[in-house]
N, C-alpha and C positions, 0 to 999 in steps of 0.2 A: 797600809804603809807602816814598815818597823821601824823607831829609830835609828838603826843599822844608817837607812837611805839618808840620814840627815850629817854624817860624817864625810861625807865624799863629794857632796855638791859644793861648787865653790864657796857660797855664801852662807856656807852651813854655820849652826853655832857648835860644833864639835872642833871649829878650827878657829876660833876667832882668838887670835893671837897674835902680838905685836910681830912684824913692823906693820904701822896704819898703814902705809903706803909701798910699793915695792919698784924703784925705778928699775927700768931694762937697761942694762949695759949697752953702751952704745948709741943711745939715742933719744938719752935726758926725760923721754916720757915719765912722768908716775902713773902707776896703774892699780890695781886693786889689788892685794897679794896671792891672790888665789890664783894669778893667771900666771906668776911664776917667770921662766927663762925658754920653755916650752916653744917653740914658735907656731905650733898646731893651737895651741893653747891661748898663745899672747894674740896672734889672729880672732880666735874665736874671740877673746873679749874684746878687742878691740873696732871686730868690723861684725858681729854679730849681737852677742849678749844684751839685752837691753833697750836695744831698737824696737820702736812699735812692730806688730805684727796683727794684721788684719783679715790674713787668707785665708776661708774656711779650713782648706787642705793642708795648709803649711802648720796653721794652728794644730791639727790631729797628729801630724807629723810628728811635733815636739813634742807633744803631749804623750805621745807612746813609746817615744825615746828615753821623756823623763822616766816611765814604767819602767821600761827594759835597765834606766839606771839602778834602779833602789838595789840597794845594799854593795854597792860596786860602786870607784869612780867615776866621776863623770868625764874625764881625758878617755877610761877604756873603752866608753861610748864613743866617744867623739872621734878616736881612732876607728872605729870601726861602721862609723857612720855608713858613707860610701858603697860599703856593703850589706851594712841595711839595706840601703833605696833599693838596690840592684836584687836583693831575695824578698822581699816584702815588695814591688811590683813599687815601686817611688814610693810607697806611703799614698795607693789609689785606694779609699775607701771600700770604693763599689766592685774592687775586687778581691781585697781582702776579705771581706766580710762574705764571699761565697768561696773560700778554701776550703777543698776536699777533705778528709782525712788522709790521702794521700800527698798532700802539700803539707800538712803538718810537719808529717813524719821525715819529710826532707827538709824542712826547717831546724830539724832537730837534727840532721846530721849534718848541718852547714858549720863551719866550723869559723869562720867569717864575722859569725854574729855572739849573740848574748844564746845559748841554747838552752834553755829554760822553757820546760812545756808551758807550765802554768801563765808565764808572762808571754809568751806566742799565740796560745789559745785568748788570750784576753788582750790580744792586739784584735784578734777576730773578733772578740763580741762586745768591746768598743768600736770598730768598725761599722758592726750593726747599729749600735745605739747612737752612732754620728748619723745614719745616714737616715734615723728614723728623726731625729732631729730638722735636717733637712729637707726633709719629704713633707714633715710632719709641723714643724715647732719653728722658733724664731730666723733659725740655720745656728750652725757653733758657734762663728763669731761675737756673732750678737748678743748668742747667748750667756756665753763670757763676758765678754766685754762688759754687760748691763751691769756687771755683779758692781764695775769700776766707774758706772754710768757714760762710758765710751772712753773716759778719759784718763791716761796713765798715771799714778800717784808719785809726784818728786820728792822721796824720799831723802833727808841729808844727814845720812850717817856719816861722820867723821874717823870711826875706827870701826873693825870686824865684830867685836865687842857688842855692837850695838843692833847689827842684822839679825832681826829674827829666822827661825826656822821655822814659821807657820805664823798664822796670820787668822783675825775672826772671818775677813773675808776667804781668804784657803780652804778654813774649816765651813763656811758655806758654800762656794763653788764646792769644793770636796762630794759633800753631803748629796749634793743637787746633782752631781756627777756622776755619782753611785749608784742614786735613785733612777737616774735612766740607765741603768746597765753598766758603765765604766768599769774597766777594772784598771788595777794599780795607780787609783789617783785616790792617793789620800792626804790630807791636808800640810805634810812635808813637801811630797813631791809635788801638789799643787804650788805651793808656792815656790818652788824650785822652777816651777815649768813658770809661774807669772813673772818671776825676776826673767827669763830668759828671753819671753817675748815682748818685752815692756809693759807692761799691766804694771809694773811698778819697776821708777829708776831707782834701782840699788849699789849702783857705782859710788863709791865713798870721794866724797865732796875735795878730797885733794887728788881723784884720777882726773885724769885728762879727759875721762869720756864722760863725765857727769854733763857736765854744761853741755855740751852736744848731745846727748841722748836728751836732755831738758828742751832744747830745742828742737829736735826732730818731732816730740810730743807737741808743739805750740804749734808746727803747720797742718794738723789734722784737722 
């Protein structure tokens, strides 16, 4: 993972820059500033970013999305989500993980998506290493999660200023992540992917979606 990737995630520290808070025209919320006027955007933070996630597959899902982001924003993902699931078969492990080289090369002429060999090829041998996990090892979830002992860390940042871009846990998920085969998870994007699935609330203590994402952590 380059620096590059830690520019463009919302929580990045390449953007942590006043206003603390950014209300939505119209509708008195405050939200985090990264989510913007966007509506694709102010959605995702609003009914996505930061809610626990505990689904083997959904886990793999984000985790290969946050790959396909580094060094790109994370809205051009996000836009082009959609058409992820649809050329990547949903983000099915057990089928990714036996693409031809003739699926490669049609992923690479999709125009839909992020086309980048290197991070397509190593959606496939993350694939593999999820499903050897699986077969093999704790499952993902667990396996992650354990790093957090199952349970999300409520963070209370009060300004952007204050969100790291990597984390000592990051940089061991990362490490442990690597070590089974991963590709494009390094200790940015890891924590880029842990803010997104709640593995830690990084919503700044004057949005609207802190104390709810704090709560949705308590009925686990």
């Amino acid at each position: 993972m380059t620096k590059s990737a830690s520019k463009s995630r919302p929580t990045s520290a390449k953007a942590l820059h006043a206003p603390t808070q950014a209300p939505l025209p119209g509708n008195g919320l405050v939200r985090c500033p990264w989510a913007g006027e966007d509506p694709l955007y102010v959605a995702y933070h609003d009914d996505e970013w930061g809610v626990p996630e505990y689904d083997d597959r959904a886990l793999y899902e984000k985790l290969m999305l946050d790959g396909f982001q580094a060094g790109l924003s994370w809205i051009t993902i996000l836009r082009k989500r959609e058409n992820f699931r649809k050329a990547f078969d949903n983000f099915e492990p057990e089928i990714i993980a036996h693409y031809p080289a003739r699926k490669i090369e049609k992923l690479m002429g999709d125009a839909g998506i992020v086309r980048n060999r290197a991070k397509i090829e190593g959606a496939v041998q993350s694939a593999r290493a999820y499903l050897d996990i699986m077969e093999k090892g704790p499952g993902f979830s667990t396996l992650l999660w354990d790093f957090l002992d199952g349970k999300p860390k409520q963070n209370q940042f009060a300004r952007r200023g204050q969100v790291p871009a990597e984390t000592d846990i990051s940089k061991k998920m990362s490490k442990e992540l690597i070590g089974r085969g991963f590709k494009f998870v390094g200790p940015t994007i890891v924590y880029a992917f842990m803010q997104a699935v709640g593995m830690v609330n990084d919503h700044l203590t004057g949005c609207h979606r802190h104390a709810a994402v704090a709560k949705l952590a308590k009925k686990r």
